[in-house]
PDB file with one MODEL, atoms N, CA, C and O in Angstrom:
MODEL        1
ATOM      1  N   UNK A   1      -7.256  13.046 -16.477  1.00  0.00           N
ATOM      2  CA  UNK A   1      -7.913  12.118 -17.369  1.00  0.00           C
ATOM      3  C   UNK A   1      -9.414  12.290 -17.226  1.00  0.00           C
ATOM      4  O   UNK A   1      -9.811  12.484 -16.077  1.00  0.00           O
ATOM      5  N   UNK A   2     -10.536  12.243 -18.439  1.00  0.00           N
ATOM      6  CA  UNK A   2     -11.552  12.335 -18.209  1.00  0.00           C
ATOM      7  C   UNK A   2     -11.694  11.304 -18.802  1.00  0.00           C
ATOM      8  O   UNK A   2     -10.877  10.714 -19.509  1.00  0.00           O
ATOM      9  N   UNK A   3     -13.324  10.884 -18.399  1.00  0.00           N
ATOM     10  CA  UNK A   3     -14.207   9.709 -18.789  1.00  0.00           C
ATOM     11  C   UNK A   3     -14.637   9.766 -19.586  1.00  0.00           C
ATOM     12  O   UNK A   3     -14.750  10.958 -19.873  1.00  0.00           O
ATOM     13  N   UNK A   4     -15.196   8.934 -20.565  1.00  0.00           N
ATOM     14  CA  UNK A   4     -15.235   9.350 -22.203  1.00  0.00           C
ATOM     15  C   UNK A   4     -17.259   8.989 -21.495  1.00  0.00           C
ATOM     16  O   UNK A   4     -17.810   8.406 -20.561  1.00  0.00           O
ATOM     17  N   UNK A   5     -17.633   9.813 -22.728  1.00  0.00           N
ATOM     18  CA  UNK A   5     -19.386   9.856 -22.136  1.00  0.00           C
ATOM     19  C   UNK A   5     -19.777   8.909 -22.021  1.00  0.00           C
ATOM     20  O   UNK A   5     -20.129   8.406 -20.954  1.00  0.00           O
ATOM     21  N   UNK A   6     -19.813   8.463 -22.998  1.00  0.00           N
ATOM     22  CA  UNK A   6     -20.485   6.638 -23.271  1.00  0.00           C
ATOM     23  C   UNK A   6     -20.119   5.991 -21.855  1.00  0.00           C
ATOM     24  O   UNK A   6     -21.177   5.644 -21.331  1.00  0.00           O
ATOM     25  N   UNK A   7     -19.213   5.747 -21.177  1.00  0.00           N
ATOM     26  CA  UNK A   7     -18.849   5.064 -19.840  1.00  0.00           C
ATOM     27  C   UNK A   7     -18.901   6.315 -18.899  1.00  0.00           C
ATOM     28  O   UNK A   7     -17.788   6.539 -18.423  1.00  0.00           O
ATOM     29  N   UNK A   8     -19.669   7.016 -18.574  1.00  0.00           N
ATOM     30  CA  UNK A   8     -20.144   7.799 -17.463  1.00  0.00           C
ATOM     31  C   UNK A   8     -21.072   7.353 -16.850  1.00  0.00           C
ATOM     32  O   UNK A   8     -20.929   7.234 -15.633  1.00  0.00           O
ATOM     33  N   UNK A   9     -22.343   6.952 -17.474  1.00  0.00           N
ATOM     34  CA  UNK A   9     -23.428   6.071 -17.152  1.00  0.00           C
ATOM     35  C   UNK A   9     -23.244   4.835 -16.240  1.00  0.00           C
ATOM     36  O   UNK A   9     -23.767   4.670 -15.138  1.00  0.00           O
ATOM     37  N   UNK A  10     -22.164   3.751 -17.082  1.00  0.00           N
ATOM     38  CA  UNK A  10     -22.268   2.864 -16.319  1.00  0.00           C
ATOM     39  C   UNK A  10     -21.377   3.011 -15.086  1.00  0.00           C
ATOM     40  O   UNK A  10     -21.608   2.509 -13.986  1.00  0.00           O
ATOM     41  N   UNK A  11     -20.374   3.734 -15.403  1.00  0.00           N
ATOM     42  CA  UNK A  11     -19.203   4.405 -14.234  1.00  0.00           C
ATOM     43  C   UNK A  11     -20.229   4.513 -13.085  1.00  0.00           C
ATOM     44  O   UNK A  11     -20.253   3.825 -12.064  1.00  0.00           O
ATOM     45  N   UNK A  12     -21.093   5.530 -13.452  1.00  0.00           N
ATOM     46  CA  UNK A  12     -21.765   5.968 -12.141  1.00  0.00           C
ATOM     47  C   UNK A  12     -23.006   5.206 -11.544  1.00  0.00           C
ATOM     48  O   UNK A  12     -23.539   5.667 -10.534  1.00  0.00           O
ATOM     49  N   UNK A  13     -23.450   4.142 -12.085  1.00  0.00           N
ATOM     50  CA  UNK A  13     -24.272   3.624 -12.084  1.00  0.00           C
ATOM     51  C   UNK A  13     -23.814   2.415 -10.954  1.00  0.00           C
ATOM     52  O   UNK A  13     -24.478   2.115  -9.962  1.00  0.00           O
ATOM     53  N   UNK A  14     -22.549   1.820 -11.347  1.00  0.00           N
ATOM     54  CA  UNK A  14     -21.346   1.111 -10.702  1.00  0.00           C
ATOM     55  C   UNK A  14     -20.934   1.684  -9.479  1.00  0.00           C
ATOM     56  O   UNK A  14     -20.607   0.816  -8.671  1.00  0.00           O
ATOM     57  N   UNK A  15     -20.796   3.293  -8.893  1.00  0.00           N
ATOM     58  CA  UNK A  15     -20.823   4.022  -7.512  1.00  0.00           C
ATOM     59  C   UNK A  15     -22.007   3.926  -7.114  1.00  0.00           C
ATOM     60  O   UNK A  15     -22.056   3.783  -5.892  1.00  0.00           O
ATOM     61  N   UNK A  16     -22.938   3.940  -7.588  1.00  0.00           N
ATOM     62  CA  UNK A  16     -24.707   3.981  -7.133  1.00  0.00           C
ATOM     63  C   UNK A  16     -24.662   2.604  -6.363  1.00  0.00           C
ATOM     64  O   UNK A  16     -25.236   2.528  -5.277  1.00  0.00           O
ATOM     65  N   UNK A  17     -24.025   1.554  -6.868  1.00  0.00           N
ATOM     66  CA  UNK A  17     -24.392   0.626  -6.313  1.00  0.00           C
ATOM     67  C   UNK A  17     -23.673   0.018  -5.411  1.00  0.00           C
ATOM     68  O   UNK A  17     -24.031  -0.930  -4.712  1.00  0.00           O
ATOM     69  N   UNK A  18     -22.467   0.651  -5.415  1.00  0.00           N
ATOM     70  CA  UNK A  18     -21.615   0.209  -4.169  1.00  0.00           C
ATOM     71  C   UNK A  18     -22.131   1.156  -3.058  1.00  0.00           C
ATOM     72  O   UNK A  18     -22.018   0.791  -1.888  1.00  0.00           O
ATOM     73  N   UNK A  19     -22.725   2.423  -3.373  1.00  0.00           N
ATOM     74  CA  UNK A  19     -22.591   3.677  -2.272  1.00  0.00           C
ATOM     75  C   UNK A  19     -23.996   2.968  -1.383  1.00  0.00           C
ATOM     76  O   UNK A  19     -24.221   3.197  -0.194  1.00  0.00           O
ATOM     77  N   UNK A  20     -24.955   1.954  -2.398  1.00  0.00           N
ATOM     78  CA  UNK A  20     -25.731   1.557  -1.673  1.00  0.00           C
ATOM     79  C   UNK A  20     -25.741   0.284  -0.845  1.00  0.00           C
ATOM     80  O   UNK A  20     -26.706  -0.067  -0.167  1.00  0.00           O
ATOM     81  N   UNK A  21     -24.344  -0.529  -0.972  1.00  0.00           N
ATOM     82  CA  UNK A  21     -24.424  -1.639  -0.844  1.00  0.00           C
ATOM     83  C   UNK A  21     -23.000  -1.495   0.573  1.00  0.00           C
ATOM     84  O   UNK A  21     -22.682  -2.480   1.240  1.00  0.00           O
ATOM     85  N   UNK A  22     -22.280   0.037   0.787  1.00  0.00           N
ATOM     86  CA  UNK A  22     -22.033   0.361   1.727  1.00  0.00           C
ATOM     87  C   UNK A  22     -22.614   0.913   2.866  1.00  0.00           C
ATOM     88  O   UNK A  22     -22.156   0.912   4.008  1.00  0.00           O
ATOM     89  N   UNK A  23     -23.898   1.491   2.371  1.00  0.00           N
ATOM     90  CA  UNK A  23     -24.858   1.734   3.058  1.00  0.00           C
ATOM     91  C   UNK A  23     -25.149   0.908   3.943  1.00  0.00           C
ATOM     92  O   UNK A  23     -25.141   1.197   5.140  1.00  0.00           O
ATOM     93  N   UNK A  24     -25.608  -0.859   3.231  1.00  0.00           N
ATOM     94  CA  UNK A  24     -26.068  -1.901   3.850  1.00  0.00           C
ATOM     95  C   UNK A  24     -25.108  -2.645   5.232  1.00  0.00           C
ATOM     96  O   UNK A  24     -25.489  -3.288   6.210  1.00  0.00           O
ATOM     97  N   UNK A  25     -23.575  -2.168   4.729  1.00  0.00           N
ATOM     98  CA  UNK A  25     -22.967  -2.472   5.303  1.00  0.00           C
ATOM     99  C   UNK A  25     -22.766  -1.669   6.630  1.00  0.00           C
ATOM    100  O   UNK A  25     -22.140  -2.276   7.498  1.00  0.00           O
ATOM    101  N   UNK A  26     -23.144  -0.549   6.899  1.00  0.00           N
ATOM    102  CA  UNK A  26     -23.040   0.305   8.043  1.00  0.00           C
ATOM    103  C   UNK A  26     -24.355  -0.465   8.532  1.00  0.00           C
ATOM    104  O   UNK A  26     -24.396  -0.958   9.659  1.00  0.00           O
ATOM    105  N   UNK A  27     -25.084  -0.522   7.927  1.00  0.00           N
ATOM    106  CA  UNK A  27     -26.535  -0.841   8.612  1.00  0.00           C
ATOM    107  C   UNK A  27     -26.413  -2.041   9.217  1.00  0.00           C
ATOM    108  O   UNK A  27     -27.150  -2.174  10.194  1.00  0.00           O
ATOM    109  N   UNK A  28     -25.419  -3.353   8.837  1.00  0.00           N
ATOM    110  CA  UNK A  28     -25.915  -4.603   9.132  1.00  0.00           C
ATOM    111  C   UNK A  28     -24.231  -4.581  10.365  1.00  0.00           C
ATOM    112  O   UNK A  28     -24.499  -4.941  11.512  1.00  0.00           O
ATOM    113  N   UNK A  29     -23.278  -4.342  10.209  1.00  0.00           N
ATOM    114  CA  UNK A  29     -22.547  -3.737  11.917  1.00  0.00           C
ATOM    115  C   UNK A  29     -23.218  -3.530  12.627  1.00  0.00           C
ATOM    116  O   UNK A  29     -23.211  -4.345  13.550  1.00  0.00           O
ATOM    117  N   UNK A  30     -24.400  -2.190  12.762  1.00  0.00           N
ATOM    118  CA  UNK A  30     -24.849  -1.193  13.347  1.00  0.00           C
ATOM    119  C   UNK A  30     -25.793  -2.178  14.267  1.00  0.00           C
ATOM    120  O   UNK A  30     -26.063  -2.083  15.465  1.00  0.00           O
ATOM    121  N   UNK A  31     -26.244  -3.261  13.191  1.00  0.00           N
ATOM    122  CA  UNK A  31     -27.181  -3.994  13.904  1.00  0.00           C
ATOM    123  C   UNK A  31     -26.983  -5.482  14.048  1.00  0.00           C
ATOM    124  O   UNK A  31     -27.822  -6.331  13.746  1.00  0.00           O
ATOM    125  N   UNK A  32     -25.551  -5.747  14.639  1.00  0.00           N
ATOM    126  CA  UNK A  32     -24.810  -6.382  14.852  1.00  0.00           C
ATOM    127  C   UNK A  32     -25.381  -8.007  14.273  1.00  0.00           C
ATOM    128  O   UNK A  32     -25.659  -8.947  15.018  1.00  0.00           O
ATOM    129  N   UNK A  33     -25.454  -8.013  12.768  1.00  0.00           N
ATOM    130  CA  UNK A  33     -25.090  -9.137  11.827  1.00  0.00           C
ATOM    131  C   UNK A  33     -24.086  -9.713  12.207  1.00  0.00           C
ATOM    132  O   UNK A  33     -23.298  -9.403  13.099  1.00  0.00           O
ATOM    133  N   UNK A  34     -24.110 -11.039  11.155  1.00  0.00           N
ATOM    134  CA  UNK A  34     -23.506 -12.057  11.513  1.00  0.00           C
ATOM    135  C   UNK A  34     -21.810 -11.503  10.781  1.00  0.00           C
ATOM    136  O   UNK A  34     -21.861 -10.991   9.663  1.00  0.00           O
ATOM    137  N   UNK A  35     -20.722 -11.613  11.313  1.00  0.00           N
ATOM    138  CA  UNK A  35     -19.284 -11.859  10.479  1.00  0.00           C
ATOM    139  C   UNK A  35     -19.150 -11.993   9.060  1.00  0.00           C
ATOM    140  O   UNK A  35     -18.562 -11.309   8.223  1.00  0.00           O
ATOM    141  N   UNK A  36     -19.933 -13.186   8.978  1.00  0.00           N
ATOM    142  CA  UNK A  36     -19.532 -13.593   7.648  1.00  0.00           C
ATOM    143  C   UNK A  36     -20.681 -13.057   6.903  1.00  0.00           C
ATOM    144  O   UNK A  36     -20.444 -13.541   5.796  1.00  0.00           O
ATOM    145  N   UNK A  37     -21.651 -12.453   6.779  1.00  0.00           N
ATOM    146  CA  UNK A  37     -22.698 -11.477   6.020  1.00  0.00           C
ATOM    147  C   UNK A  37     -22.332 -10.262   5.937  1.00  0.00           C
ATOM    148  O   UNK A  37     -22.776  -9.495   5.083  1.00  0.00           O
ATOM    149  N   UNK A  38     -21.471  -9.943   6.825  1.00  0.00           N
ATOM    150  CA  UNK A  38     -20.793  -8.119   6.321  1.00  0.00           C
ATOM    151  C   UNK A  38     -19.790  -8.393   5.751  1.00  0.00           C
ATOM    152  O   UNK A  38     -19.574  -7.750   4.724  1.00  0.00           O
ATOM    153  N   UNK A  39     -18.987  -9.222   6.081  1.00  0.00           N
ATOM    154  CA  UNK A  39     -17.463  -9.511   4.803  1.00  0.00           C
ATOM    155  C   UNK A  39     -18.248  -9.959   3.871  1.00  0.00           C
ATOM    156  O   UNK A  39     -18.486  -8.919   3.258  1.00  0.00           O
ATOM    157  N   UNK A  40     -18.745 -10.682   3.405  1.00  0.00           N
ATOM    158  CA  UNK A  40     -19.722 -11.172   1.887  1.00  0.00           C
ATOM    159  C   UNK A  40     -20.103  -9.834   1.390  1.00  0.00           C
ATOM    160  O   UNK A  40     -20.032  -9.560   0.192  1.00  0.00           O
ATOM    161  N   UNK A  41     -20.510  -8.989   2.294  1.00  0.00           N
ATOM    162  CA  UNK A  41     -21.884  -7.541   1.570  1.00  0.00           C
ATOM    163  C   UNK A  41     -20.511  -6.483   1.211  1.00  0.00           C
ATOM    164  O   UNK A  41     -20.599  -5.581   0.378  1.00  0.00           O
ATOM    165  N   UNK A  42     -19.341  -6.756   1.942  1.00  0.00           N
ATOM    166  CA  UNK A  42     -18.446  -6.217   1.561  1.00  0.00           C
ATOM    167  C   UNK A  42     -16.954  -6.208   0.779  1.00  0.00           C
ATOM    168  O   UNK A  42     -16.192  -5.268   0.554  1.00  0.00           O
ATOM    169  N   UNK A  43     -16.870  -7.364   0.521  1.00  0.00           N
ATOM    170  CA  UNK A  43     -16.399  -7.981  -0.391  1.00  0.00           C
ATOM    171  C   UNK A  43     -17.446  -7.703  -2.076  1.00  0.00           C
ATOM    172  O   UNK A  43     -16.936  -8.033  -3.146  1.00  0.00           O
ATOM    173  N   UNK A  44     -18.760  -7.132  -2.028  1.00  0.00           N
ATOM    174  CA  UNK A  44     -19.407  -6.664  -2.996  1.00  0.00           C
ATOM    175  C   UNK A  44     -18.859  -5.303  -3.553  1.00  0.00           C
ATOM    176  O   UNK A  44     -18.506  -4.837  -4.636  1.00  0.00           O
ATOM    177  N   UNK A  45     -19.024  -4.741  -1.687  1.00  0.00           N
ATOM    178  CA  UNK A  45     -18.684  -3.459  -2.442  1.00  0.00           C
ATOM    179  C   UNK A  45     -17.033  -2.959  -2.865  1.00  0.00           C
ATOM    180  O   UNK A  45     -16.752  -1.926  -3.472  1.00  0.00           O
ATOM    181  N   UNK A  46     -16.112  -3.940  -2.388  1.00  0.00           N
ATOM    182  CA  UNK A  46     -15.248  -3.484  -3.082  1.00  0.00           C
ATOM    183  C   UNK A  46     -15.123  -4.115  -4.610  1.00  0.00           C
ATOM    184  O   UNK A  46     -14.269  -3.507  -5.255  1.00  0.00           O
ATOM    185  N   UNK A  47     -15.687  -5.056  -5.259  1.00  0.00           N
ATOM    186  CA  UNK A  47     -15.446  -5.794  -6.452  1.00  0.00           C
ATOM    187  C   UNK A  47     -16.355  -4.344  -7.116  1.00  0.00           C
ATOM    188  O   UNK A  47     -15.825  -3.816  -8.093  1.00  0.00           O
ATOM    189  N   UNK A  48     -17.481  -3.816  -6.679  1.00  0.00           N
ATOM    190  CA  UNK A  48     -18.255  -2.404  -7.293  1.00  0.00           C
ATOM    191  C   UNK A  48     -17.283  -1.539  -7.496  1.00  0.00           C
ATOM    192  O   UNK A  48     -17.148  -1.116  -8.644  1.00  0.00           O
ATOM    193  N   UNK A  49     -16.482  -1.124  -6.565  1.00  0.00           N
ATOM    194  CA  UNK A  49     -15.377  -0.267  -6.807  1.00  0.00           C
ATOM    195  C   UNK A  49     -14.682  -0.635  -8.046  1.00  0.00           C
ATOM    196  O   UNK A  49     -14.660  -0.041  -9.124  1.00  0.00           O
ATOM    197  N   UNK A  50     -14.173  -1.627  -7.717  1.00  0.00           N
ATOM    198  CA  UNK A  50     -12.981  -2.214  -8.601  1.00  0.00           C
ATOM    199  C   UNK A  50     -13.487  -1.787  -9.936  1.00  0.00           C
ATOM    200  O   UNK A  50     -12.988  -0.833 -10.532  1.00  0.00           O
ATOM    201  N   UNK A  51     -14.585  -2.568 -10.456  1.00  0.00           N
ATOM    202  CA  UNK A  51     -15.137  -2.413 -11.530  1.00  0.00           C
ATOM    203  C   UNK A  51     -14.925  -1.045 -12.240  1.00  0.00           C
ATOM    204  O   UNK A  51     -14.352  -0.802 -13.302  1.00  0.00           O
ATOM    205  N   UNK A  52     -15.810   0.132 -10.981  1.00  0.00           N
ATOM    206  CA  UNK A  52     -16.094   1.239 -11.641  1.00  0.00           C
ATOM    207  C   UNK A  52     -14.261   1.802 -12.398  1.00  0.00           C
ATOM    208  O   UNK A  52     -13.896   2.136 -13.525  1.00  0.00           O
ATOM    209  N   UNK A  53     -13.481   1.635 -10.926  1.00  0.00           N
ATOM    210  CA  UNK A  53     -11.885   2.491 -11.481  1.00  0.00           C
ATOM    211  C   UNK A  53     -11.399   1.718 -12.877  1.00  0.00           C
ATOM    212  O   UNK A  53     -10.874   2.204 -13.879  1.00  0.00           O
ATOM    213  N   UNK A  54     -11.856  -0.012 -12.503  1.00  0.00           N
ATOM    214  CA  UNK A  54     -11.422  -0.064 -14.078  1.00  0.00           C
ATOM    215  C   UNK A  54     -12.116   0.202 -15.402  1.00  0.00           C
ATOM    216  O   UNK A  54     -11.681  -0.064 -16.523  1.00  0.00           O
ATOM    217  N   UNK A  55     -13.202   0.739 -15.100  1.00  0.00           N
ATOM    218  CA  UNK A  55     -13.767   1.517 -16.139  1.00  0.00           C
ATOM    219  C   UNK A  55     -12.978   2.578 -16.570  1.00  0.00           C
ATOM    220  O   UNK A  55     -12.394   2.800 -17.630  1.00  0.00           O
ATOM    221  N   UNK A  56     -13.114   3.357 -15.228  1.00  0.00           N
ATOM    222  CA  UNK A  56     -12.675   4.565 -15.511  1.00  0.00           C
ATOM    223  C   UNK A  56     -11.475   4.543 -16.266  1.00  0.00           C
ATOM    224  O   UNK A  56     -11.468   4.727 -17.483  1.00  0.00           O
ATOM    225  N   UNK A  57     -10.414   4.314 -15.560  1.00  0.00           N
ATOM    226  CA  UNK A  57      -8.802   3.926 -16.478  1.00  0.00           C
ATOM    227  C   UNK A  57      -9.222   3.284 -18.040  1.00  0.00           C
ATOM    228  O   UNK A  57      -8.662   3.923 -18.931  1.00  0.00           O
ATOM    229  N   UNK A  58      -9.868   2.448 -18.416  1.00  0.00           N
ATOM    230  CA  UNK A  58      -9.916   1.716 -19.437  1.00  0.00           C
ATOM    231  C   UNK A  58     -10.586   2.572 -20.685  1.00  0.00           C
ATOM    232  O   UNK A  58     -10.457   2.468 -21.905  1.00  0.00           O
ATOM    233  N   UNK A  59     -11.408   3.522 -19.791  1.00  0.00           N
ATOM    234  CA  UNK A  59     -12.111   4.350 -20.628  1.00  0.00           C
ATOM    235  C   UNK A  59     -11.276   5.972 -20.928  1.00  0.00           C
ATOM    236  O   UNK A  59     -11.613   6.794 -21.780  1.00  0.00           O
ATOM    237  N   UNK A  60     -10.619   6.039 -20.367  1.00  0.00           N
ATOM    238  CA  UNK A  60      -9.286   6.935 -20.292  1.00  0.00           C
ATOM    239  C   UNK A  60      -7.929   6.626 -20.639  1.00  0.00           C
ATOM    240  O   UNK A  60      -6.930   7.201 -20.206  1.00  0.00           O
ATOM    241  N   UNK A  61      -7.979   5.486 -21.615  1.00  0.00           N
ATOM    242  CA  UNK A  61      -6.858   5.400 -21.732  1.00  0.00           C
ATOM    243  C   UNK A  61      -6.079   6.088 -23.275  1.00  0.00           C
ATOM    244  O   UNK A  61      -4.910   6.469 -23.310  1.00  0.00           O
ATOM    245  N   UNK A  62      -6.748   6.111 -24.104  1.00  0.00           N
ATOM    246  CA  UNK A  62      -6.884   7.302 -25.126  1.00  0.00           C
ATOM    247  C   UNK A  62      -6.519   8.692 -24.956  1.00  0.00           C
ATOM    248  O   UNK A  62      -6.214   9.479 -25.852  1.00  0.00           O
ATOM    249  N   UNK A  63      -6.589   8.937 -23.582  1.00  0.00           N
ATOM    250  CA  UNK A  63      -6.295  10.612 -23.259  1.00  0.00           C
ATOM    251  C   UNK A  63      -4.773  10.321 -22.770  1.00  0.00           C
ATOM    252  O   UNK A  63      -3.738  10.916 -23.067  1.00  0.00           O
ATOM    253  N   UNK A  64      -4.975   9.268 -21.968  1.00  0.00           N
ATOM    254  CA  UNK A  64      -3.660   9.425 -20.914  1.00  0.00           C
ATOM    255  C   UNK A  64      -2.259   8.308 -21.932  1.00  0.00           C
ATOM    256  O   UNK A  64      -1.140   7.969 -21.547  1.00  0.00           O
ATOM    257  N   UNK A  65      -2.812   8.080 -22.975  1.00  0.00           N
ATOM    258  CA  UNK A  65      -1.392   8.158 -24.097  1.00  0.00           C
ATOM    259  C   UNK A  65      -1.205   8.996 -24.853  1.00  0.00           C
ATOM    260  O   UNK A  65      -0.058   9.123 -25.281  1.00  0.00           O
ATOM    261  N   UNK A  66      -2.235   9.875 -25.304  1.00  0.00           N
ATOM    262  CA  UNK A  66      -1.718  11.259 -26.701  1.00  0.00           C
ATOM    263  C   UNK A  66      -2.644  12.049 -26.029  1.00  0.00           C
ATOM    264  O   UNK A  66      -2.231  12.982 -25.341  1.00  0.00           O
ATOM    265  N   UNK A  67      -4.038  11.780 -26.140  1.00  0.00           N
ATOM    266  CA  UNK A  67      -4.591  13.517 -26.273  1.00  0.00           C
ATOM    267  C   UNK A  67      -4.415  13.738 -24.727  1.00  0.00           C
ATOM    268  O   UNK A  67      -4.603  12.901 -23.844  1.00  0.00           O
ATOM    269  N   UNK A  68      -3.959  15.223 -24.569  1.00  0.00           N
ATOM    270  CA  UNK A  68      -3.972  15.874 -23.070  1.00  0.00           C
ATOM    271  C   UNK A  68      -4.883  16.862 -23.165  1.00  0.00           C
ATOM    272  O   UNK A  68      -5.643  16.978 -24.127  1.00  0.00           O
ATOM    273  N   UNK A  69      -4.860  17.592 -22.220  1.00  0.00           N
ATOM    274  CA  UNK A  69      -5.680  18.822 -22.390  1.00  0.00           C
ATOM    275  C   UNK A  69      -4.896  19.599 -21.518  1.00  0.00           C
ATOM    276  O   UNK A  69      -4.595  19.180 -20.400  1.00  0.00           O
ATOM    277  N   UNK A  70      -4.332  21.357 -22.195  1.00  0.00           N
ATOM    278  CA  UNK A  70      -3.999  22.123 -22.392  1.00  0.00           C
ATOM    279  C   UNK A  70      -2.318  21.694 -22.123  1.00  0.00           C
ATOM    280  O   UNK A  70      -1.751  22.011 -21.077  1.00  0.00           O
ATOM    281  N   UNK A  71      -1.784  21.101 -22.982  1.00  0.00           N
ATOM    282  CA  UNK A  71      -0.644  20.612 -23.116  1.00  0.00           C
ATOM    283  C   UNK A  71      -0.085  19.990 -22.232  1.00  0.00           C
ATOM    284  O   UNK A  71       1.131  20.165 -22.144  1.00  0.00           O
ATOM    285  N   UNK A  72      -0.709  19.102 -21.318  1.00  0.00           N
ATOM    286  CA  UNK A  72       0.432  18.024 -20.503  1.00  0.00           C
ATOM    287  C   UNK A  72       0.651  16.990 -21.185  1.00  0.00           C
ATOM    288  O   UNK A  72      -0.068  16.369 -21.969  1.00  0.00           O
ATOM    289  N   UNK A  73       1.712  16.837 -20.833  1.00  0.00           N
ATOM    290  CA  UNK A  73       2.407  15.605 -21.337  1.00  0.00           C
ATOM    291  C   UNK A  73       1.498  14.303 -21.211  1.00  0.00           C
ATOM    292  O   UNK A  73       0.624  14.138 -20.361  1.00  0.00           O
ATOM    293  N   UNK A  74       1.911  13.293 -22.340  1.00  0.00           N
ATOM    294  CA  UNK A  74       0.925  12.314 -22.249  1.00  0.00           C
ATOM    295  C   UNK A  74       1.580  11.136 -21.195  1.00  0.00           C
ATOM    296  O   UNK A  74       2.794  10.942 -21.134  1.00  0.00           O
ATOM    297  N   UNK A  75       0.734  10.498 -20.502  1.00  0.00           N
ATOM    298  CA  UNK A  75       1.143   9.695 -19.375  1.00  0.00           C
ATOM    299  C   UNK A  75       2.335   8.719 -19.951  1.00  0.00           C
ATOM    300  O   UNK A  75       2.099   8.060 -20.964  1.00  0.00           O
ATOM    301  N   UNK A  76       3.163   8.659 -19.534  1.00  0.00           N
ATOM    302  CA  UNK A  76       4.313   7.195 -19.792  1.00  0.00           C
ATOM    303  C   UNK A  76       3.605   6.143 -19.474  1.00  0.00           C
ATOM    304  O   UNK A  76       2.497   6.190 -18.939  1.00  0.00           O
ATOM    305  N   UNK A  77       4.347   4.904 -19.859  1.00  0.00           N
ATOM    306  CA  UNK A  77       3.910   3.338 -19.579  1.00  0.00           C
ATOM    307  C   UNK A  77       3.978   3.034 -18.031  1.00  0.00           C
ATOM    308  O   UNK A  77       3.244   2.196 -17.508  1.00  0.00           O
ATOM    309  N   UNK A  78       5.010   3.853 -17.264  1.00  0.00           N
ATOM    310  CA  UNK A  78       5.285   3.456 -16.135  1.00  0.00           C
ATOM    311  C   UNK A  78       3.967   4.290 -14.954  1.00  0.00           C
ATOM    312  O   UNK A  78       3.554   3.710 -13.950  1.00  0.00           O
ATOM    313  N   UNK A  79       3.615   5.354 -15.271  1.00  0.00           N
ATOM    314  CA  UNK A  79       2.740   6.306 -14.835  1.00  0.00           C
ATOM    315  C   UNK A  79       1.262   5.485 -15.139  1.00  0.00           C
ATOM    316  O   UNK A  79       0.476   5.357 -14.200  1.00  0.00           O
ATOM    317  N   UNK A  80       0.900   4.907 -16.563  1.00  0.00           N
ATOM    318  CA  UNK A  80      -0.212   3.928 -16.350  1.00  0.00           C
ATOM    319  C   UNK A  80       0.345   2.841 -15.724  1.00  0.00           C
ATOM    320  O   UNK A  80      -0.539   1.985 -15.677  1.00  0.00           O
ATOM    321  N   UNK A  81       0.801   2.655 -15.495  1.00  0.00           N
ATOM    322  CA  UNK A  81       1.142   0.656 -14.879  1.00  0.00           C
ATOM    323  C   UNK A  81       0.800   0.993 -13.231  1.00  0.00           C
ATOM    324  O   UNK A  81       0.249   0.284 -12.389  1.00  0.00           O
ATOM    325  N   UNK A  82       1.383   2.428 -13.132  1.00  0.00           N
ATOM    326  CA  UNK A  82       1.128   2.603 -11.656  1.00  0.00           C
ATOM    327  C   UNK A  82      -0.490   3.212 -10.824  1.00  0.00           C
ATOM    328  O   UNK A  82      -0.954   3.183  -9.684  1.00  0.00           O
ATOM    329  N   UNK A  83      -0.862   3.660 -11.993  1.00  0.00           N
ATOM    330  CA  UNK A  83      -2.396   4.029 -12.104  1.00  0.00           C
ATOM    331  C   UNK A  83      -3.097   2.603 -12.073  1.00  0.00           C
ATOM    332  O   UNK A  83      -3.894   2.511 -11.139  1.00  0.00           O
ATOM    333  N   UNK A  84      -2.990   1.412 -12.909  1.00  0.00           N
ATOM    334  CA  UNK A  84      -3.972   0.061 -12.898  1.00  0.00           C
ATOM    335  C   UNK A  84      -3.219  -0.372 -11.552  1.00  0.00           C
ATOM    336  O   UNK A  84      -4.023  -1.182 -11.091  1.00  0.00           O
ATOM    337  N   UNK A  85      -2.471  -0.329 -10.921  1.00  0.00           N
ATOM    338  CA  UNK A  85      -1.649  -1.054  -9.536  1.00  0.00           C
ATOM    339  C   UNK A  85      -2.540  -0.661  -8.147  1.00  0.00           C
ATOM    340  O   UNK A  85      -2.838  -1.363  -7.181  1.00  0.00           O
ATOM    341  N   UNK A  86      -2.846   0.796  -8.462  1.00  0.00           N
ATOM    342  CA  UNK A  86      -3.658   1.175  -7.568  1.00  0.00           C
ATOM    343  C   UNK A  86      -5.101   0.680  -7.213  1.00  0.00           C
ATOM    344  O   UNK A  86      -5.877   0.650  -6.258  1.00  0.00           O
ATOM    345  N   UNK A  87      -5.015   0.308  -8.530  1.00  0.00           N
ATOM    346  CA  UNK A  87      -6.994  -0.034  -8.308  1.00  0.00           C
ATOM    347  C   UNK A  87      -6.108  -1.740  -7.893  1.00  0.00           C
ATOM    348  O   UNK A  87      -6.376  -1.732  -6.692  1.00  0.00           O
ATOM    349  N   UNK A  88      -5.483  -2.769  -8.049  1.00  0.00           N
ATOM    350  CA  UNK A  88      -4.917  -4.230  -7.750  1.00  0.00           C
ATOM    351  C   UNK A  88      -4.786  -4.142  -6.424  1.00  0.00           C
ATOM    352  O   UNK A  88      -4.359  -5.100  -5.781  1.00  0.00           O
TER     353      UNK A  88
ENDMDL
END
């Protein structure tokens, strides 16, 4: 499945900001923060994640029912249900 252009930007824009907000999170362990300020900073970065995969899938979902590329089969209902389960 590819990402349709238009949602590449914010796709990646959405990793930019978790990759930096995991960053924060090595940093504030490292320098032994409080408990509940690294689960908060990280509880960010997984809702960043979340976001971006459901971009991604949402923005792929056009390919992964008809168009394929170089003839695979187009995804079944059960093959997406199990693709959005992953990112849940």
């Amino acid at each position: 499945m590819q990402v349709e252009e238009q949602a590449v930007r914010p796709v990646l824009n959405r990793l930019r900001r978790a990759q930096g907000q995991l960053a924060a999170v090595i940093a504030m362990i490292e320098a032994g923060r409080d408990c509940k300020d690294v689960v908060t900073q990280l509880a960010a970065v997984s809702r960043a994640l979340d976001r971006a995969g459901f971009k991604i899938v949402a923005s792929g979902m056009r390919q992964c029912l008809g168009e394929t590329a170089a003839g695979d089969p187009p995804m079944s209902e059960e093959e997406l249900e199990r693709l959005f389960l992953t990112l849940a």
